[in-house]
PDB file of N, CA, C and O in Angstrom, chain B, residues numbered from 101:
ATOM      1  N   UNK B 101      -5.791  15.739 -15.443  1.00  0.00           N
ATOM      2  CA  UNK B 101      -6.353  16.810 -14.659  1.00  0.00           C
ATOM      3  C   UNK B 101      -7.778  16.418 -14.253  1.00  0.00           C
ATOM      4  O   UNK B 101      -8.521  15.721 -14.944  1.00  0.00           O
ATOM      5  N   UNK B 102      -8.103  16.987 -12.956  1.00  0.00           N
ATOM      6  CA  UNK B 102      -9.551  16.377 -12.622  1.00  0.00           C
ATOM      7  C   UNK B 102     -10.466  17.184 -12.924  1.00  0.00           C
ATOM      8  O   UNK B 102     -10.215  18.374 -12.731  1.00  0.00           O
ATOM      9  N   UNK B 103     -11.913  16.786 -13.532  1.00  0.00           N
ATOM     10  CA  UNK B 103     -12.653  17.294 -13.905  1.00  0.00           C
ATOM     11  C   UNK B 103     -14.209  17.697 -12.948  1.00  0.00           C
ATOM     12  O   UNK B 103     -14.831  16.815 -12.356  1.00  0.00           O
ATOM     13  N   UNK B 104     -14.496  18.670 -12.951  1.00  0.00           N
ATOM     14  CA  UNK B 104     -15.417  18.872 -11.589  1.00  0.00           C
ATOM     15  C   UNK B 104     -16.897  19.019 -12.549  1.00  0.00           C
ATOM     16  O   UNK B 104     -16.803  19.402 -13.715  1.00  0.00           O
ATOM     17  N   UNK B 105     -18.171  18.700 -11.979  1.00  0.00           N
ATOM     18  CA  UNK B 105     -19.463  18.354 -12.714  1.00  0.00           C
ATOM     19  C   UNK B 105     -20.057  18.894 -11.354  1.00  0.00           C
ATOM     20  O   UNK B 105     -19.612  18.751 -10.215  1.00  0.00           O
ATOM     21  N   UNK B 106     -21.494  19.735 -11.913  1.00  0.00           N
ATOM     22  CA  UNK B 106     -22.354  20.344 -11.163  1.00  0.00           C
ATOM     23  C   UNK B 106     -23.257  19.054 -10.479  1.00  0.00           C
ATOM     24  O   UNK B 106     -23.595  18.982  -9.297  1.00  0.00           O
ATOM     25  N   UNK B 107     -23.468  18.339 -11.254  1.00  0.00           N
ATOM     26  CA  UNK B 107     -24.207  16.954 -11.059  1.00  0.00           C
ATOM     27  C   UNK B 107     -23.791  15.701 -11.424  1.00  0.00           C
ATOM     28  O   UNK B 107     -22.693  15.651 -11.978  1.00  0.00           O
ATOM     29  N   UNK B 108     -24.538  14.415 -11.213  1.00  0.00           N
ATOM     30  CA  UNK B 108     -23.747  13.633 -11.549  1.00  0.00           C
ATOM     31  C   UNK B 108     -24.852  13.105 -12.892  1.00  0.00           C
ATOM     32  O   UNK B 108     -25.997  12.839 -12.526  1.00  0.00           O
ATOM     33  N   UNK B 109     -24.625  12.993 -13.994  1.00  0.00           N
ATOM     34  CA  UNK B 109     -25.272  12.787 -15.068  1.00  0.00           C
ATOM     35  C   UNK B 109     -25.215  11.461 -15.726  1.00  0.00           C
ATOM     36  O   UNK B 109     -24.243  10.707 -15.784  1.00  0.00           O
ATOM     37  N   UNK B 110     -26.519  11.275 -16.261  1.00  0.00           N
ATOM     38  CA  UNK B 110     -26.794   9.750 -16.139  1.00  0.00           C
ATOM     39  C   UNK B 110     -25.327   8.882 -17.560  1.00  0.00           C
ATOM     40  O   UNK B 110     -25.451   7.707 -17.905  1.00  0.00           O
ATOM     41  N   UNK B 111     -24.567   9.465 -17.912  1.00  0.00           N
ATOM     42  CA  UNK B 111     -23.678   9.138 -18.819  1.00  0.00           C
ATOM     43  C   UNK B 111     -22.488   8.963 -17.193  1.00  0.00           C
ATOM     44  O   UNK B 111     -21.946   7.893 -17.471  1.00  0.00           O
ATOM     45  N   UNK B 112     -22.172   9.187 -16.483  1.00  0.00           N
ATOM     46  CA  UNK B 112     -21.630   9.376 -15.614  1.00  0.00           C
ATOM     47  C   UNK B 112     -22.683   8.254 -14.193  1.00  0.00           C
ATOM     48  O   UNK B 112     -22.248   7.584 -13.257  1.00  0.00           O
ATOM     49  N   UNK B 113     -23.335   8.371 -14.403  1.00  0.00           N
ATOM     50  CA  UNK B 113     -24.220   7.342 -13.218  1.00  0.00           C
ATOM     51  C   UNK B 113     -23.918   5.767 -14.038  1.00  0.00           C
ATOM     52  O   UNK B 113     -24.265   4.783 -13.385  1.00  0.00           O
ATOM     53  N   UNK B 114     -23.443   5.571 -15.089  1.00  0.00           N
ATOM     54  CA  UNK B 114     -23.741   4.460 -15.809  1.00  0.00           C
ATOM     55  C   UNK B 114     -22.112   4.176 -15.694  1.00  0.00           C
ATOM     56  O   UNK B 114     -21.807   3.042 -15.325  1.00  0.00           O
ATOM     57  N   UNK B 115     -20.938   5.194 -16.003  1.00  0.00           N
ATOM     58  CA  UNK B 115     -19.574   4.493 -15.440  1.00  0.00           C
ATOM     59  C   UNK B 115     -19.183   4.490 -14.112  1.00  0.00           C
ATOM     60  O   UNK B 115     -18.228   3.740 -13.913  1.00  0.00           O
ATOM     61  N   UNK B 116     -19.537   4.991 -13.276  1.00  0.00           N
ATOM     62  CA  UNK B 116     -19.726   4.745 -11.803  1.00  0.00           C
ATOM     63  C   UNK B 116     -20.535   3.339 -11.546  1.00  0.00           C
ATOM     64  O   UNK B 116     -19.826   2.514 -10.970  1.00  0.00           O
ATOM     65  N   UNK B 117     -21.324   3.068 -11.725  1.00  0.00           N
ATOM     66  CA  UNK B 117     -21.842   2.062 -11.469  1.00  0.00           C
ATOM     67  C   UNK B 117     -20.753   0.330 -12.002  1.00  0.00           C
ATOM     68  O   UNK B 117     -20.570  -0.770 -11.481  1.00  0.00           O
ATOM     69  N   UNK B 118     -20.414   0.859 -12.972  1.00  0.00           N
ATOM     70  CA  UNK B 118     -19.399  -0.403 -13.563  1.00  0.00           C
ATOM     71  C   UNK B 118     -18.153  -0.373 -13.086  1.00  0.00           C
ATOM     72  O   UNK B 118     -17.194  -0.665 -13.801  1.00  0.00           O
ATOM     73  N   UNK B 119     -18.028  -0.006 -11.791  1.00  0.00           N
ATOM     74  CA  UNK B 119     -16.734   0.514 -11.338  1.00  0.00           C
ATOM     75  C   UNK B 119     -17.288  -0.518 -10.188  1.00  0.00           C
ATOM     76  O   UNK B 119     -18.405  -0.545  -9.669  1.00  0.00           O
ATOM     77  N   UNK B 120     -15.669  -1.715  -9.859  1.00  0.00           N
ATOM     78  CA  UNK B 120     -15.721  -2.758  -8.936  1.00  0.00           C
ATOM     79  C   UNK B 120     -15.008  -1.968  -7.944  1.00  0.00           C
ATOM     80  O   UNK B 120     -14.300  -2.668  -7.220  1.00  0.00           O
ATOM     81  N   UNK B 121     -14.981  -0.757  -7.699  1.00  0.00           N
ATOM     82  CA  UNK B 121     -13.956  -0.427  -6.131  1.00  0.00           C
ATOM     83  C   UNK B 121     -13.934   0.921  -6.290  1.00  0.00           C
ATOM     84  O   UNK B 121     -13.613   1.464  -7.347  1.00  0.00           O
ATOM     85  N   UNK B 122     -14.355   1.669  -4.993  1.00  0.00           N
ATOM     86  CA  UNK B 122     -13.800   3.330  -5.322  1.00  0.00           C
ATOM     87  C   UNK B 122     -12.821   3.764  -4.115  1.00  0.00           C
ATOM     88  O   UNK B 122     -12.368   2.788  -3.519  1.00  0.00           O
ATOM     89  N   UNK B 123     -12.591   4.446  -3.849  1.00  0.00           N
ATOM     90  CA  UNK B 123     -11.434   5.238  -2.440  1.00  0.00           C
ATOM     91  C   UNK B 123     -12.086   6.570  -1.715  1.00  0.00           C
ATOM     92  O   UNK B 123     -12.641   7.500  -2.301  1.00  0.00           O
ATOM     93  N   UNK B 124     -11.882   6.431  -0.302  1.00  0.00           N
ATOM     94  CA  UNK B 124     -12.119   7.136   0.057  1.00  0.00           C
ATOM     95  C   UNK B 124     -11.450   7.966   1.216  1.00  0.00           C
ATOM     96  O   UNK B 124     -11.255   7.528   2.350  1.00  0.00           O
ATOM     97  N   UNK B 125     -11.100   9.327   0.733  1.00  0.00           N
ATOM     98  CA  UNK B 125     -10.102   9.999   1.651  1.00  0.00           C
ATOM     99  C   UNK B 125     -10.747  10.613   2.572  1.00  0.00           C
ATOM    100  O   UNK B 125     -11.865  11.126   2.518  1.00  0.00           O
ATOM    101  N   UNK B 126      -9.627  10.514   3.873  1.00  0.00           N
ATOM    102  CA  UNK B 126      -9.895  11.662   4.946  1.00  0.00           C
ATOM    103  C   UNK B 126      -8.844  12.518   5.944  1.00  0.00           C
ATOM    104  O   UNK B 126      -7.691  12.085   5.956  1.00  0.00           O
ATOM    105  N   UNK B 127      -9.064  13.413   6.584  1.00  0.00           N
ATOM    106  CA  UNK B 127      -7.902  13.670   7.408  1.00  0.00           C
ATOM    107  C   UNK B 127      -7.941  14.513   8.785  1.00  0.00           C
ATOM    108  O   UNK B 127      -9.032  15.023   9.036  1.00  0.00           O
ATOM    109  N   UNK B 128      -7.118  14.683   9.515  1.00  0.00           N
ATOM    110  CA  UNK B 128      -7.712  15.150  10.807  1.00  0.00           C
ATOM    111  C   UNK B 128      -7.663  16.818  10.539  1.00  0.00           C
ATOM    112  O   UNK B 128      -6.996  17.386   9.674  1.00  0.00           O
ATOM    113  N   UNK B 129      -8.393  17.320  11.346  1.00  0.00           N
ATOM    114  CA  UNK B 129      -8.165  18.697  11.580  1.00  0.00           C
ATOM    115  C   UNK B 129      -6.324  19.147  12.150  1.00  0.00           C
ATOM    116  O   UNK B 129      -5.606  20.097  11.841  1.00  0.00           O
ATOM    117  N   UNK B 130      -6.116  18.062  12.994  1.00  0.00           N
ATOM    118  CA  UNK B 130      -4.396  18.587  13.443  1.00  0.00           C
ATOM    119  C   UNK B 130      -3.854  18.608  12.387  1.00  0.00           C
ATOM    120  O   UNK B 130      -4.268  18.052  11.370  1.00  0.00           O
ATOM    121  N   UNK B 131      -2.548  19.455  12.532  1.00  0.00           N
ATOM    122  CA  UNK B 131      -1.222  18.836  12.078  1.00  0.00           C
ATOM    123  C   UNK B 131      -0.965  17.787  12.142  1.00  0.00           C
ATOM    124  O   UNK B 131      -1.055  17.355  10.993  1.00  0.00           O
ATOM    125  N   UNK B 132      -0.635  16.914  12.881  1.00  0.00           N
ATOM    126  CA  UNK B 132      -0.154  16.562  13.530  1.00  0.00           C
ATOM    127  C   UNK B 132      -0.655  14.789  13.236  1.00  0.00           C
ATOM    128  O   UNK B 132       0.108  13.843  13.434  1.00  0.00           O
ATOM    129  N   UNK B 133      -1.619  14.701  12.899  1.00  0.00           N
ATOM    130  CA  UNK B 133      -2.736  13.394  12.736  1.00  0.00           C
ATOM    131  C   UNK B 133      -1.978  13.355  11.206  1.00  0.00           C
ATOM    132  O   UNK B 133      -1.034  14.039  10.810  1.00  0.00           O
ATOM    133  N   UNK B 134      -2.942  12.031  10.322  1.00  0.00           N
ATOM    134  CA  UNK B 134      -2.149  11.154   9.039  1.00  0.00           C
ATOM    135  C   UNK B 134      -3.199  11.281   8.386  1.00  0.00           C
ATOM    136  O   UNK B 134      -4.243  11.375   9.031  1.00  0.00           O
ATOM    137  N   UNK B 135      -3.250  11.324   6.933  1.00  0.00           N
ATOM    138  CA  UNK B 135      -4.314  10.956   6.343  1.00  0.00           C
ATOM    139  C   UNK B 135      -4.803   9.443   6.355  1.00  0.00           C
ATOM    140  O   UNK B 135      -3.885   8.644   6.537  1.00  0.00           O
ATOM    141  N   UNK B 136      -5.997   8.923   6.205  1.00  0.00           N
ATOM    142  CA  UNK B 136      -6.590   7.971   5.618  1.00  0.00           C
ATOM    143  C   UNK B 136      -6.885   7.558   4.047  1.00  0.00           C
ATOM    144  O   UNK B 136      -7.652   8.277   3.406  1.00  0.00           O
ATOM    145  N   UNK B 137      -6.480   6.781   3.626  1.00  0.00           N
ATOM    146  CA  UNK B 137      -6.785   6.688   2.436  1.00  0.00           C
ATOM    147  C   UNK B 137      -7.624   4.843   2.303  1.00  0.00           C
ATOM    148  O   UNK B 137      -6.888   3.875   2.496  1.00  0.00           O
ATOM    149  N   UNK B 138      -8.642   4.692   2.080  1.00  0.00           N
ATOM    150  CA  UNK B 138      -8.880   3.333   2.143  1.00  0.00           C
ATOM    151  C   UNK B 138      -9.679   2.957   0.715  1.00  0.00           C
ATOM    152  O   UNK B 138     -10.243   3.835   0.062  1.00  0.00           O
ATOM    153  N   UNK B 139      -9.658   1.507   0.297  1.00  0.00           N
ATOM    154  CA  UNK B 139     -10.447   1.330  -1.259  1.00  0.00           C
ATOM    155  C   UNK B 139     -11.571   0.777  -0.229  1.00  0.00           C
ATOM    156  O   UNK B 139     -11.636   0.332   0.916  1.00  0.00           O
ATOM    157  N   UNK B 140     -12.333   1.046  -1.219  1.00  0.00           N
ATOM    158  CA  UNK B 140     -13.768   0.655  -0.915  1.00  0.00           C
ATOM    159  C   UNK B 140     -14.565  -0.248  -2.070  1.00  0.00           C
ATOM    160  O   UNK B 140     -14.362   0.062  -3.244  1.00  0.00           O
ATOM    161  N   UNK B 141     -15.392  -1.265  -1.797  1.00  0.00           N
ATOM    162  CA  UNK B 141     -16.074  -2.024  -2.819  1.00  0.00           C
ATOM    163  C   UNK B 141     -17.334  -2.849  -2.030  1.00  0.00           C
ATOM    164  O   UNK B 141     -18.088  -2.579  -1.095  1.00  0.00           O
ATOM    165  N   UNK B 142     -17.211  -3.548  -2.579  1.00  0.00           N
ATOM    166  CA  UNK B 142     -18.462  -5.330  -1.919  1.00  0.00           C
ATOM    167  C   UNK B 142     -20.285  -4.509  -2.746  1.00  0.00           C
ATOM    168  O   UNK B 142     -21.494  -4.567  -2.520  1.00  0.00           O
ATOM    169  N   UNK B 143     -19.591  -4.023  -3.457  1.00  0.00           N
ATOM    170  CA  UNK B 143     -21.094  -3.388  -4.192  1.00  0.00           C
ATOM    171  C   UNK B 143     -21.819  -2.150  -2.683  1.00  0.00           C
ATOM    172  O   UNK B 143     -22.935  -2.266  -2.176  1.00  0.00           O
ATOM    173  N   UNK B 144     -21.180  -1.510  -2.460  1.00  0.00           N
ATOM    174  CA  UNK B 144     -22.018  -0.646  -0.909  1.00  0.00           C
ATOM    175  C   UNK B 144     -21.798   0.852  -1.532  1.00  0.00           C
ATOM    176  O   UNK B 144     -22.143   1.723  -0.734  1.00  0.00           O
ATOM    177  N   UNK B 145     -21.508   1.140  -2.261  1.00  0.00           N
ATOM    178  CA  UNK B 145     -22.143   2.798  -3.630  1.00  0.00           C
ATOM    179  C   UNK B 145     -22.855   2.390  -4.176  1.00  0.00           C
ATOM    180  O   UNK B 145     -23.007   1.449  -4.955  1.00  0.00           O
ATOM    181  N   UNK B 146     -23.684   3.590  -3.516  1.00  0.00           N
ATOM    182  CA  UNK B 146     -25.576   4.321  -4.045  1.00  0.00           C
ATOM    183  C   UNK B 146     -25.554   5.634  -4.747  1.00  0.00           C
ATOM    184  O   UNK B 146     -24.840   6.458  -4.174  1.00  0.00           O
ATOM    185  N   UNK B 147     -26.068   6.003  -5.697  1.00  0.00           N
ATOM    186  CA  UNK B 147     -26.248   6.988  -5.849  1.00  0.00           C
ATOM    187  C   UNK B 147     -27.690   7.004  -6.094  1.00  0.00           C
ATOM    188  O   UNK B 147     -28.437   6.389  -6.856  1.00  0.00           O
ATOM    189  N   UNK B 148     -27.912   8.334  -4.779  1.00  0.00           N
ATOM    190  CA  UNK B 148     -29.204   8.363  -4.760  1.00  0.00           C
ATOM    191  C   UNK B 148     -30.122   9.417  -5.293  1.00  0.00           C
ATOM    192  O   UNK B 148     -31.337   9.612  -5.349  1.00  0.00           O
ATOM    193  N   UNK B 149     -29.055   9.993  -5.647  1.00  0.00           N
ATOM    194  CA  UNK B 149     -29.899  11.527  -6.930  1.00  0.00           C
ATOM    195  C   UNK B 149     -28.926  12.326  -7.866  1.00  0.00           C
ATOM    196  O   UNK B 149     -27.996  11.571  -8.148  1.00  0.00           O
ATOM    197  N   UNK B 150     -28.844  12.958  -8.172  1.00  0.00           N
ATOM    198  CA  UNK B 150     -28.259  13.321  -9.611  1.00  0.00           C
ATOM    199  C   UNK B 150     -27.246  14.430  -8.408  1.00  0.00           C
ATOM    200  O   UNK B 150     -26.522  15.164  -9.081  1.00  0.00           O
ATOM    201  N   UNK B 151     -27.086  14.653  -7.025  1.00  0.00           N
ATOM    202  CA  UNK B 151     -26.399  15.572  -6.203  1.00  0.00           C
ATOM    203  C   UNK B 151     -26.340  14.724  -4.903  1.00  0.00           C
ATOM    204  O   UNK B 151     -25.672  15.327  -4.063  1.00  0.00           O
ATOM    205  N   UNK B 152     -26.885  13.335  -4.371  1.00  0.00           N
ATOM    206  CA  UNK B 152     -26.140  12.421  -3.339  1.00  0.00           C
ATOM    207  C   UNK B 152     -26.107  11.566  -3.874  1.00  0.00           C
ATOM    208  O   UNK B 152     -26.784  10.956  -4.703  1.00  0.00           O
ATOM    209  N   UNK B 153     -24.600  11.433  -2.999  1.00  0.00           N
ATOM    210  CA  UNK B 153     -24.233   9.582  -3.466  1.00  0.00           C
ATOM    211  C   UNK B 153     -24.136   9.176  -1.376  1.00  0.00           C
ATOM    212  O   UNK B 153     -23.941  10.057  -0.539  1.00  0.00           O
ATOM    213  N   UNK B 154     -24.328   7.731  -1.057  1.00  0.00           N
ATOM    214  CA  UNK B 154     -23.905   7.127  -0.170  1.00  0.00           C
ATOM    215  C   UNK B 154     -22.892   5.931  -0.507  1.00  0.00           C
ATOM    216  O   UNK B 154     -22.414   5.502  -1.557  1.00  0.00           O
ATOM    217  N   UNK B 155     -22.790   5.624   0.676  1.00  0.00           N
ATOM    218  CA  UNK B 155     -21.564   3.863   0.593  1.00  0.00           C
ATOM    219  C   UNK B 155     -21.908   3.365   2.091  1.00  0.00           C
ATOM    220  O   UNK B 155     -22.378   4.054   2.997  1.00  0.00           O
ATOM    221  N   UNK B 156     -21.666   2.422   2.116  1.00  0.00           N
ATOM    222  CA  UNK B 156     -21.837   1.993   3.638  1.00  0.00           C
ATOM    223  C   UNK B 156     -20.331   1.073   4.178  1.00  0.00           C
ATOM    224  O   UNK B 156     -19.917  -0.026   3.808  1.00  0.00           O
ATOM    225  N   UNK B 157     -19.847   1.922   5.054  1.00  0.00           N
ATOM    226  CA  UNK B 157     -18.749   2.144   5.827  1.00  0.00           C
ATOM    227  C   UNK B 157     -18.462   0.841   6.620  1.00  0.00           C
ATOM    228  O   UNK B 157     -18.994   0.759   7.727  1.00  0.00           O
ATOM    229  N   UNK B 158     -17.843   0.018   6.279  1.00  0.00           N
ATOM    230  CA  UNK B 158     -17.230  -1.547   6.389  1.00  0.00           C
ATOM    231  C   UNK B 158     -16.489  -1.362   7.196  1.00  0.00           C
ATOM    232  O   UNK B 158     -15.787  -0.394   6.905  1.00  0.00           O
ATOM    233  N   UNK B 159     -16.236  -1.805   8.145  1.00  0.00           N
ATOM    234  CA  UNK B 159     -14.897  -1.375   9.255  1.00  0.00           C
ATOM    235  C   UNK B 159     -13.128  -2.608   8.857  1.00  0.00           C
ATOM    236  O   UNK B 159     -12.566  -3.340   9.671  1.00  0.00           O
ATOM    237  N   UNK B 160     -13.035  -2.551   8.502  1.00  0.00           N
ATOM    238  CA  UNK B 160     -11.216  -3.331   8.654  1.00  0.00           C
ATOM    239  C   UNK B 160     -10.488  -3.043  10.091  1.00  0.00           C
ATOM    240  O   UNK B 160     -10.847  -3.084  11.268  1.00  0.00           O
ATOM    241  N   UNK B 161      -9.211  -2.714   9.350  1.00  0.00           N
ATOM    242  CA  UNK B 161      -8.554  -3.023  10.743  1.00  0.00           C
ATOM    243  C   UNK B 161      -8.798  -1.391  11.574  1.00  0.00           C
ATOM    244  O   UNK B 161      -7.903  -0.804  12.183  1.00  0.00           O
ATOM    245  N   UNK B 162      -9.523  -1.135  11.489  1.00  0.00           N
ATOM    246  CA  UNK B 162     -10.014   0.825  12.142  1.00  0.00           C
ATOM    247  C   UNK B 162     -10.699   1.471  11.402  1.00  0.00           C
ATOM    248  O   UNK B 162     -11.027   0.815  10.413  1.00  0.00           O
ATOM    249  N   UNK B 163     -11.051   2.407  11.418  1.00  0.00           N
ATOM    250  CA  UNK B 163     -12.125   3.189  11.536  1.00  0.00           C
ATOM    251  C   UNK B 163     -11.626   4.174  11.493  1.00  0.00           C
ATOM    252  O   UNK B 163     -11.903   4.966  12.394  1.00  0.00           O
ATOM    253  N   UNK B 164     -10.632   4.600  10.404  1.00  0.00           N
ATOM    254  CA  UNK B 164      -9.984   6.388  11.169  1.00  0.00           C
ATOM    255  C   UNK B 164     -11.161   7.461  10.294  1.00  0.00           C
ATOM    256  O   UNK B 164     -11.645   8.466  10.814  1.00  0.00           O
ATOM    257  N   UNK B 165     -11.549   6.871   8.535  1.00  0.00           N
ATOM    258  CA  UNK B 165     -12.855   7.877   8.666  1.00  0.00           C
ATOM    259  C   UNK B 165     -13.924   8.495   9.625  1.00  0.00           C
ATOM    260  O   UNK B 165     -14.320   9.658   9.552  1.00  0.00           O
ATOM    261  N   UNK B 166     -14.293   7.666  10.436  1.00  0.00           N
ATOM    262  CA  UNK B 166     -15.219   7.917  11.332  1.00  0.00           C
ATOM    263  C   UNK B 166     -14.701   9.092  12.505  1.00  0.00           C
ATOM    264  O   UNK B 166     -15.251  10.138  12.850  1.00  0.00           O
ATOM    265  N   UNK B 167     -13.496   8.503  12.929  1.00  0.00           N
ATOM    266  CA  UNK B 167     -12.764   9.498  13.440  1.00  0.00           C
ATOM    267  C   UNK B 167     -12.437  10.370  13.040  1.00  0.00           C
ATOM    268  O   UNK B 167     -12.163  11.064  14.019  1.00  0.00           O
ATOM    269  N   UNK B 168     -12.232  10.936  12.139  1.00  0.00           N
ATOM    270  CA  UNK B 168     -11.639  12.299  11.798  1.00  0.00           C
ATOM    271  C   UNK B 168     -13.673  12.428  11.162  1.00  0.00           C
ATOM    272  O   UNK B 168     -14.140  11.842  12.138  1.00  0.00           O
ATOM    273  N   UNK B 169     -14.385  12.622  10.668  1.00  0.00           N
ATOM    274  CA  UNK B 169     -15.948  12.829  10.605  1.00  0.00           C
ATOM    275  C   UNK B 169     -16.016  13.434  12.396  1.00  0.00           C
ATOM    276  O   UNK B 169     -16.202  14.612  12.702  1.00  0.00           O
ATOM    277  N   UNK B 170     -15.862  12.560  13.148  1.00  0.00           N
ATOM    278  CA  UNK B 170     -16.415  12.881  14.506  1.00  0.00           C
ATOM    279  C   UNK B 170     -15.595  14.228  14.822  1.00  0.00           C
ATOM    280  O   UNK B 170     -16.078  15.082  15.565  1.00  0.00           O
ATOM    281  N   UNK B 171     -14.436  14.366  14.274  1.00  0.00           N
ATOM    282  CA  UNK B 171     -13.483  15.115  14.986  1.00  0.00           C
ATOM    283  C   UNK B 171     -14.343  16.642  14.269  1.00  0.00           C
ATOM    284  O   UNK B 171     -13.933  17.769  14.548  1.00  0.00           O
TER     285      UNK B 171
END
């Protein structure tokens, strides 16, 4: 079962960090559109306060995060 945290706490900033790959989902507003599901790694997760994290968005074969963000 998944567990939800108000923040991200430095016992929790320390196994995130030792983590070689994370995933990141998305999906369109239609019906009709697919989800995205892509792994993510090359060291590009930041966490930049105890309430943001970033990653920096690598393109492969598309870009459908960006697209469904824009949408």
């Amino acid at each position: 079962m998944a567990k939800q945290y108000d923040q991200i706490t430095p016992t929790l900033q320390s196994f995130i960090k030792e983590q070689p790959l994370f995933f990141v989902a998305t999906a369109p507003l239609s019906e009709d559109g697919h989800i995205n599901l892509s792994p993510k790694g090359y060291d590009t997760f930041r966490i930049l306060s105890p309430n943001q994290v970033a990653y920096l968005d690598l393109t492969g074969s598309g870009n459908e995060t960006s697209a469904h963000l824009a949408e």
